[in-house]
C-alpha positions in Angstrom: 0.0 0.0 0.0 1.3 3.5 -0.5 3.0 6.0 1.8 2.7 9.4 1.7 6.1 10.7 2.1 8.3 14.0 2.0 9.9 13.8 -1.8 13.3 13.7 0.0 12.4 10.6 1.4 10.6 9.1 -0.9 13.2 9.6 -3.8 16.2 8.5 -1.2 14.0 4.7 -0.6 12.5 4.4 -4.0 15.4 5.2 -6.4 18.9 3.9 -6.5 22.1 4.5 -8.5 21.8 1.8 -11.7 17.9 1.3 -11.7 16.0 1.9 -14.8 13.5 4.7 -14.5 10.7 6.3 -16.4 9.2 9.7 -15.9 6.1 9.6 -17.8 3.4 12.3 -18.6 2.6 13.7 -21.7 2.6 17.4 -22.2 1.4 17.8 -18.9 2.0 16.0 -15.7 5.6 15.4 -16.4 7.4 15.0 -13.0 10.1 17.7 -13.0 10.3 18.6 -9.5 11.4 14.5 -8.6 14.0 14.8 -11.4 15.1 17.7 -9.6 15.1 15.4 -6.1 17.1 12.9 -8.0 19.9 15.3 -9.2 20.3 16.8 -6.1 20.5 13.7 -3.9 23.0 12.6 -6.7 21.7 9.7 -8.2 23.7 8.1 -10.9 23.6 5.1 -13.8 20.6 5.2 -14.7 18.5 3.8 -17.3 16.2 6.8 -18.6 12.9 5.5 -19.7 10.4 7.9 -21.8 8.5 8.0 -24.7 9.1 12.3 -25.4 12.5 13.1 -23.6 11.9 16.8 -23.2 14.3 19.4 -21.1 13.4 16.9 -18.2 15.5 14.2 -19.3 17.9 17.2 -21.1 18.5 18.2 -17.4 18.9 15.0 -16.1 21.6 13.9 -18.7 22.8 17.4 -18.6 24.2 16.6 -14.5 25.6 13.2 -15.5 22.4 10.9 -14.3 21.8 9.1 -17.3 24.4 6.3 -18.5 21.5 5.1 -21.1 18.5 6.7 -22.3 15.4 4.6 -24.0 12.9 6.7 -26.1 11.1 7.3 -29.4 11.5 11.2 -29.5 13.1 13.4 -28.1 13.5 17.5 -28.7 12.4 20.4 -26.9 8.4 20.9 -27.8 8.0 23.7 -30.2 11.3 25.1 -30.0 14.1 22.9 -31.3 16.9 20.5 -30.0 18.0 19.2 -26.2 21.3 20.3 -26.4 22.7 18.9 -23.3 21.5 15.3 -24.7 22.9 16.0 -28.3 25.9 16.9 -26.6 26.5 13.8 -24.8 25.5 12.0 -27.5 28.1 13.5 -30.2 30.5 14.8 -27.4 30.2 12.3 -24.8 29.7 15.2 -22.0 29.2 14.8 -19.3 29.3 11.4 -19.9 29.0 8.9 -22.6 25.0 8.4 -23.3 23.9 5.0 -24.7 20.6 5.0 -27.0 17.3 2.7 -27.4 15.5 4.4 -29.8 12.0 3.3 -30.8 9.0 4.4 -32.6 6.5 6.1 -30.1 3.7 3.2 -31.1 6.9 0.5 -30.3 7.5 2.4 -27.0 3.5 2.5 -25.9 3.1 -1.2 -26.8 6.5 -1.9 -24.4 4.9 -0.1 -21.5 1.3 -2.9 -22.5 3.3 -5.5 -22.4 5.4 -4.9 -18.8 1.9 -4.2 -17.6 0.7 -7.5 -18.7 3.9 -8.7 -17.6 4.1 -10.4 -21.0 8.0 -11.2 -22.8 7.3 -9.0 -25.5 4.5 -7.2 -27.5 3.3 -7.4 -31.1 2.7 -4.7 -33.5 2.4 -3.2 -37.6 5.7 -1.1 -37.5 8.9 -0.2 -38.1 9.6 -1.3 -41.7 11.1 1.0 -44.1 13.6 2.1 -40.5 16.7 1.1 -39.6 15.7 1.4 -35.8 15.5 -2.5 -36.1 19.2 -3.2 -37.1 20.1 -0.6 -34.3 18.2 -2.0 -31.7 18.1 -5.6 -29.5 14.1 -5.0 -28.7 12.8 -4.5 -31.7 12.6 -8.2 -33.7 10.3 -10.1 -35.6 7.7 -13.2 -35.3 5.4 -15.0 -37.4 1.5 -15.0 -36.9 0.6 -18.8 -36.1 -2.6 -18.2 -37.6 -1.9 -15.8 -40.5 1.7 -16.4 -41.3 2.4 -12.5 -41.3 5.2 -11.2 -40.3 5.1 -8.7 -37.2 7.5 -6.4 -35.9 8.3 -7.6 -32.1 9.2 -5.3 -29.2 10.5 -6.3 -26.0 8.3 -5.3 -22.7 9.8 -2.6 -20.3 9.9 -3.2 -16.8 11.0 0.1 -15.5 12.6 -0.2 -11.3 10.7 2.5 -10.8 8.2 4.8 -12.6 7.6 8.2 -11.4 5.0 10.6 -12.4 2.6 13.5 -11.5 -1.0 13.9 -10.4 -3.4 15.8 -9.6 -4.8 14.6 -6.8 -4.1 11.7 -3.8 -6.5 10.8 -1.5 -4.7 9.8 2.6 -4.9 5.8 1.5 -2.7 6.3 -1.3 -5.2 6.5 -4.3 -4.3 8.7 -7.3 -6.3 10.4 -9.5 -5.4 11.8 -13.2 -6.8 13.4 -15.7 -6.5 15.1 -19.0 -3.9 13.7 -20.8 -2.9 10.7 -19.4 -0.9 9.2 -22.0 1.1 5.6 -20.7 1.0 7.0 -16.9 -1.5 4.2 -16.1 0.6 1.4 -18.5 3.9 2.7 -16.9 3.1 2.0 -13.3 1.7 -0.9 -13.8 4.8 -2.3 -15.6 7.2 -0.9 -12.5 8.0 -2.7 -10.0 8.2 0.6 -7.7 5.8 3.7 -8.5 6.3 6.9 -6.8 3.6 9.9 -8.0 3.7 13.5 -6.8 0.4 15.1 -6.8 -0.9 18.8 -6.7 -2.9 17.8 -3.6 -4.2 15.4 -0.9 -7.9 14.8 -0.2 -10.3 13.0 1.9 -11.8 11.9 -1.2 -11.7 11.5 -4.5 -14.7 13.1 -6.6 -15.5 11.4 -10.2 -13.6 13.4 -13.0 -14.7 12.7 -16.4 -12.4 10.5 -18.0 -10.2 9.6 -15.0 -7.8 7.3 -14.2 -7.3 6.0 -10.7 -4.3 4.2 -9.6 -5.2 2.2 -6.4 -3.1 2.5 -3.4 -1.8 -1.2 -4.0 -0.2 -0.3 -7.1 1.4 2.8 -5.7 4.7 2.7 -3.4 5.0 6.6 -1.7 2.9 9.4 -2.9 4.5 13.0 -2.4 2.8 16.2 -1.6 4.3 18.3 -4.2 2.4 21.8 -5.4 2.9 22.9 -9.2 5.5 19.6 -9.6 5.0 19.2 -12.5 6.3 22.9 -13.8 7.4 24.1 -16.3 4.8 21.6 -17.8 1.6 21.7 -16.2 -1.2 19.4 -14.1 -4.8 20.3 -16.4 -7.3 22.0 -13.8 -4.4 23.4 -11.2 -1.5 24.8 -12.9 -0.6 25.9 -16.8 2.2 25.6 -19.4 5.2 27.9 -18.8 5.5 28.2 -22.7 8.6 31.1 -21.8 10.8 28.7 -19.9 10.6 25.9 -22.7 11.5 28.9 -25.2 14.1 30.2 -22.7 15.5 26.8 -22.3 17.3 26.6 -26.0 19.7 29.5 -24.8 20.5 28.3 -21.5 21.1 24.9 -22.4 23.2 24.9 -25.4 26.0 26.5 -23.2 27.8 23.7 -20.9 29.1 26.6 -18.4 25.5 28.5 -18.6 23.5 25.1 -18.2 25.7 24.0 -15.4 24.9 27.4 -13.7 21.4 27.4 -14.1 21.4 24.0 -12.7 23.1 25.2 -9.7 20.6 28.3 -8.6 17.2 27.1 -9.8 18.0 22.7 -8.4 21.1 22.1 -6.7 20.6 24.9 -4.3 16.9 25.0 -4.2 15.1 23.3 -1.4 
């Protein structure tokens, strides 16, 4: 059943150095202030998980987390490149990053299949790329009953999947709405699952189109207000369309990112 938990704490017994970790939410909900717990606390090796890698996982390579990223985008919405992930990628700085790159229908049908806790998933896809050749979960198999061939893709089974909220009730439940894109497919593939949410409630009151997580599939839930910015949670917050637009300046230098990094994360509380 799920704790509710300072982030501190909840990022310290959730998420080690080495795990494989994905930070899901699309467009909104996306889980920047536990990246942020994650880089501060120093947290190192992992295995980035997510199917848009925005300027969260451009920070989080940025400071050195990452040793491996899998994804099937990545770019800063609307604006242009992640330049702390292109540079590790063609300068190896901070560190060397290796890539998983998929498709985003190939990623969503991963995230299915670790919730099913099926091998592998099945899918129309991927021919005409060369993602296949570069890739050792993306294959092919036979239909039994139709002898097609189908493009195969490996189920994730993230350590730990974090994400945003709106809303927790005291027993641990989570409620989102809006667009919840894999959130719901993500947990349930992890075998840890911490969520921040906007706010804790006696109760959770119908939304239309909801999803609720249930306290047993939940490990920690963190009280965290306006977590999710510069993204936002739909019905408390909204988008900070200037930082994303600020971000292409800060981060293509490495001595401008780095300060950045320092005043608005490493020394934030």
């Amino acid at each position: 059943m799920a704790e509710i938990r300072s982030l501190r704490d909840a990022v310290a017994g959730l998420i080690h150095d080495g795990d494989t970790v994905a930070m899901e939410g699309f467009t909104h909900l996306i889980p920047f202030a536990a990246a942020h717990e994650i880089i501060r606390q120093g947290i190192t090796d992992l295995t980035l998980v997510r199917m848009t890698p925005d300027v969260i996982y451009d920070q989080l390579i940025g400071m050195g987390a990452a040793r491996r990223l899998v994804f099937s985008w990545g770019g800063n919405p609307g604006v242009g490149s992640l330049h702390r992930f292109r540079d590790a990628v063609e300068n190896g700085w901070p560190r060397p990053l290796e890539l998983d790159e998929h498709s985003h229908a190939g990623m969503a049908n991963r995230y299915v299949a670790g919730a099913s806790r099926l091998p592998f998933a099945v899918l129309r896809g991927y021919r005409g790329s060369d993602l296949p050749k570069r890739s050792s979960t993306i294959s092919t198999v036979t239909c039994p009953f139709t002898g097609e061939e189908l493009a195969a893709v490996a189920a994730v089974n993230p350590d730990v999947t974090v994400m945003h909220a709106q809303r927790a009730d005291r027993a641990g439940n989570v409620q989102l709405w809006g667009l919840v894109g894999v959130q719901k497919e993500a947990a349930l593939a992890a075998d840890r699952v911490l969520v921040t949410v906007e706010e804790i409630v006696d109760e959770l009151a119908p939304m239309p189109d909801a999803v609720v997580l249930p306290s047993w599939t939940v490990s920690a839930v963190a009280h965290v207000p306006n977590g999710a910015h510069p993204s936002y949670a739909a019905g408390y917050t909204v988008r900070d369309n200037e930082f994303y637009q600020a971000w292409d300046p800060i981060s293509r230098d490495r001595e401008t990112f780095l300060a950045w990094m320092r005043e608005h994360v490493l020394e934030a509380s």
